[in-house]
N, C-alpha and C positions, 0 to 999 in steps of 0.2 A: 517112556513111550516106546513102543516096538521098532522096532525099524533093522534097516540094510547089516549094521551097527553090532556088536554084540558086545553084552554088558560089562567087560572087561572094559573095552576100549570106549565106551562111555565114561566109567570110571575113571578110566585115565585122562582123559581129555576135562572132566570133572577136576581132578584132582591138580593136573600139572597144566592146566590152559590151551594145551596143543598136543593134538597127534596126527600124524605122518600116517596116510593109508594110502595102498599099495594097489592094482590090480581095479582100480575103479574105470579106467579108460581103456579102449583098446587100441591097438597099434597103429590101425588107420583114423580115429578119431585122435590120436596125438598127433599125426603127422597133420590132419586136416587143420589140428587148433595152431599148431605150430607158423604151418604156410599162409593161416590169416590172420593171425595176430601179426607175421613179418608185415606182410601185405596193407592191409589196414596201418599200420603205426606209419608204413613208409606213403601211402595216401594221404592223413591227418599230417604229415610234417611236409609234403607238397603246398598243401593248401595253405599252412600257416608259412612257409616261406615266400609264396605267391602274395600273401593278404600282410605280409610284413613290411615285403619290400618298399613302398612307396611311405609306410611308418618312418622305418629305417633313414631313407634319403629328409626327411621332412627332420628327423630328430638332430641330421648331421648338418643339414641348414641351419637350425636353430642354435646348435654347439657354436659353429663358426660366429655364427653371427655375438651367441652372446661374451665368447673369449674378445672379440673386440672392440664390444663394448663395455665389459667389465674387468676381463683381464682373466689368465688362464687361472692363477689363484684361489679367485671368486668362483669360480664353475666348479672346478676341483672340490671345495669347500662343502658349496651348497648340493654337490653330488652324494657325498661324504654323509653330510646331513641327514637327506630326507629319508634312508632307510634306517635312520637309528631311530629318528619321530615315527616314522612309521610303523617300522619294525616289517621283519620278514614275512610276517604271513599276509601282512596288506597287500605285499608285492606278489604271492603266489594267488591272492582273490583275484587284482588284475589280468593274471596270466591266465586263469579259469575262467574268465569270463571275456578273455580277448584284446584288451585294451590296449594290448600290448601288440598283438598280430601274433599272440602264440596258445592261440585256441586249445583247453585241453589240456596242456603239457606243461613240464617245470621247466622249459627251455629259454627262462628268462634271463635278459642281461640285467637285472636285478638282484640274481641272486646265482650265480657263477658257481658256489661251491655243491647247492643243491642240484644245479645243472648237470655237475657231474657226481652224483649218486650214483645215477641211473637215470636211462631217458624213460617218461613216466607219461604214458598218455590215454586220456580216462575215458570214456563213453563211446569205446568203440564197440559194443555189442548193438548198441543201436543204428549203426554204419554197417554193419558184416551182419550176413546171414549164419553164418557157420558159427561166428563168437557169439551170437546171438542165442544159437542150438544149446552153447554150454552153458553159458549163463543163467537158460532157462530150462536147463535138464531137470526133469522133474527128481531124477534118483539120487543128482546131489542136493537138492531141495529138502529132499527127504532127511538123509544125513545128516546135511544144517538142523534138521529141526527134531532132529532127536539129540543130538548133542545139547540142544539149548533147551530141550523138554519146552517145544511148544506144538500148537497143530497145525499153523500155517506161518511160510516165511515169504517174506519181499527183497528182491535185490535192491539193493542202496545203491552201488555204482560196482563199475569195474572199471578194472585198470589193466593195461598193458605195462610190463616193467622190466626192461633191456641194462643188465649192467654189462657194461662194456667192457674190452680191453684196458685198464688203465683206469679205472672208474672208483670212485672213494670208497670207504665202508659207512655203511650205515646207521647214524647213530640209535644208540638205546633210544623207543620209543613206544607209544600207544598209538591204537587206532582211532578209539574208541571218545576218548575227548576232543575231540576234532569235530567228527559228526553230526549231523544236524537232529539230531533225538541223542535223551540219555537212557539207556536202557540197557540190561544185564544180559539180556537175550537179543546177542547181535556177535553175528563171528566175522572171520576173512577166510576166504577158502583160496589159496597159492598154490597153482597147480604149474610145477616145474616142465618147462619146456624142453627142456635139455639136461640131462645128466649135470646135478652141483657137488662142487666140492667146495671144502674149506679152501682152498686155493682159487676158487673162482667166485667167493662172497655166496657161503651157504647160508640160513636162518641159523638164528641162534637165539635161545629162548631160555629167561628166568625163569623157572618151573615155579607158577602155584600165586605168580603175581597180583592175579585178576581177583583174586581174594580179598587183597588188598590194598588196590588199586581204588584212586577216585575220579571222577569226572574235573575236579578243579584242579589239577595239578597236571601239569603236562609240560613236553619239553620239544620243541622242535628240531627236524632233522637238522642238521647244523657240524660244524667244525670240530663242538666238543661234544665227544662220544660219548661219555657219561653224562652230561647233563641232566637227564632224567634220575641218575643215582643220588645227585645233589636234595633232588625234590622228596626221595624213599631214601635214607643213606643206611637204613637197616638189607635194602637188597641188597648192600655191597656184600653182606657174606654170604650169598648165593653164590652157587655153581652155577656159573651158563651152561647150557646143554646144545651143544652144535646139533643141525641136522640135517647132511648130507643125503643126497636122496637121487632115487636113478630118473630119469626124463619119463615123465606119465604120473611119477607119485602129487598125492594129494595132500599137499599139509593142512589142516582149518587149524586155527587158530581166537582165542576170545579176544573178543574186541577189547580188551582190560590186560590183555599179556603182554607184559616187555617183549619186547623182541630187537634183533639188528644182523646185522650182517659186517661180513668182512668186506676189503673191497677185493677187487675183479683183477688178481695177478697173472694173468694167465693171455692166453693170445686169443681166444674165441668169445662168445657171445655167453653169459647166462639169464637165459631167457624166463617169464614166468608171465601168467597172466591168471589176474587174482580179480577176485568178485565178493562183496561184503552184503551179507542177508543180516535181514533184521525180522524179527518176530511182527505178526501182522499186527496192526492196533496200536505203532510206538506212535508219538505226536514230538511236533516242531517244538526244539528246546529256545529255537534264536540266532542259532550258530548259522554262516551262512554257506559254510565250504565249498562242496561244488555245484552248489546250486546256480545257475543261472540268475542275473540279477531281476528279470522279471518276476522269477517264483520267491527268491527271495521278498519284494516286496508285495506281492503277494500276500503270503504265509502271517499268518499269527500265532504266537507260541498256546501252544494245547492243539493246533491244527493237525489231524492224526496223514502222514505222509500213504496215503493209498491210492493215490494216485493214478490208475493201471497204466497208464502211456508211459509215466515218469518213473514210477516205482512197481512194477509190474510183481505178480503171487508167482511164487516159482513152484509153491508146492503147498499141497492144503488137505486135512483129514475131514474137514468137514462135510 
């Protein structure tokens, strides 16, 4: 399909899953994305500290009380417990839908070690008018949808995503199993706020994974960084391919691409704020990720996600 794009670097994104384009933003629109996506993340993390705190107090009541009625042991125990039954991503559904008072964000005491990834908080384009402009840039719409050869695409969500000073590395992972459609024609466009290096947690990408890659096999961010090699143990003799990049650059990447990151050694911010298009016409697989739990039950699987308020067209040849 024609487009911004020229046929080399279709092929290559074709070929290795991701490529890094350069010169798509200009100097006043990265400072503009920059100052609200600060802006914005630190708004959503007022709110959820405001809308936590009375959780908070209510949670430590109920600790007290129950260490004295069953003994610190017992509480220890059944703390211990319920995230192994449950398992970590029940705990991040909760933090996406609030129930925890952390709207949005991985900034769960649930789960500590994803906490420190990166602070990670999603649906601010809907919040901000300016992250709002990029997300629904039609010229990177465009791009999304000659890369995935289709004619029209819809944003899935966006994220804000701050690795810190001091912040883990990322382990090996997919996007694309997570999401609530399964579909070949769905990317992530990470668009670097700040100048990354390998010393401040750059991307780093299995070339050529999304090949083959499947929708039932997947591995959560977590402790151990290869997990996801356990599940493919043929990508272990791949070359990861780092990709450093100056502050403005555009990585897309296929929703089906290993990818990770180092972590954040360095003493400033690497900032990024990333937006996932999917090809128009994908339908509900069942998965409920960052859906809200109203739409969740809602939705029935074959339900095609077109939503315009929730899934909005970024860009369409029709």
């Amino acid at each position: 399909m024609p487009g911004p794009l020229t046929q080399s670097q279709v092929s290559q994104f074709e070929r290795d899953g991701f490529l890094p384009v350069e010169g798509l933003l200009s100097n006043d629109e990265l400072e503009r994305f920059r100052e609200s996506a600060a802006q914005a993340q630190a708004r959503r993390l007022q709110v959820v500290a405001e809308r936590s705190a009375p959780v908070d107090r209510a949670k430590r009541s109920l600790k007290l009380a129950l260490r004295a009625a069953i003994g610190d042991g017992v509480v220890d125990r059944v703390r211990t417990l319920i995230p192994r039954l449950l398992g970590a991503q029940v705990g991040r559904q909760l933090v996406a839908e609030g129930a925890w008072g952390f709207e949005g964000t991985n900034q769960s005491p649930s789960d500590p070690f994803y906490a420190r990834v990166y602070l990670q908080v999603f649906g601010l384009a809907r919040e901000d008018e300016r992250l709002r402009s990029c997300a629904l840039d039609p010229r990177l719409g465009q791009i999304a949808a000659q890369l995935l050869s289709v004619d029209a695409v819809r944003l899935y969500h966006d994220q804000a995503l701050t690795k810190r000073p001091g912040d883990h590395y990322t382990a090996w992972h997919l996007d694309a199993p997570f999401w609530s459609f399964s579909s070949s024609r769905a990317l992530t466009m990470w668009i670097a706020l700040d100048d990354v290096t390998p010393e401040s947690g750059c991307l780093s990408y299995l070339p050529g994974t999304h090949l083959t890659a499947s929708y039932d096999r997947k591995a959560q961010i977590s402790k151990q960084f290869d997990a996801l090699l356990d599940l493919y143990p043929k990508w272990r003799a791949l070359t990861p391919v780092q990709v450093p990049c100056r502050a403005g650059t555009i990585v897309f990447h296929h929703g089906l691409t290993a990818h990770s990151a180092g972590p954040n050694t360095t003493a400033r911010d690497r900032r990024a704020f990333a937006c996932s298009f999917m090809a128009d016409g994908v339908t509900f697989n069942g998965q409920r990720d960052v859906m809200s739990l109203s739409e969740f039950h809602r939705m029935r699987v074959g339900d095609r996600l077109d939503d315009d308020a929730r899934y909005p067209l970024v860009w369409s040849a029709r």
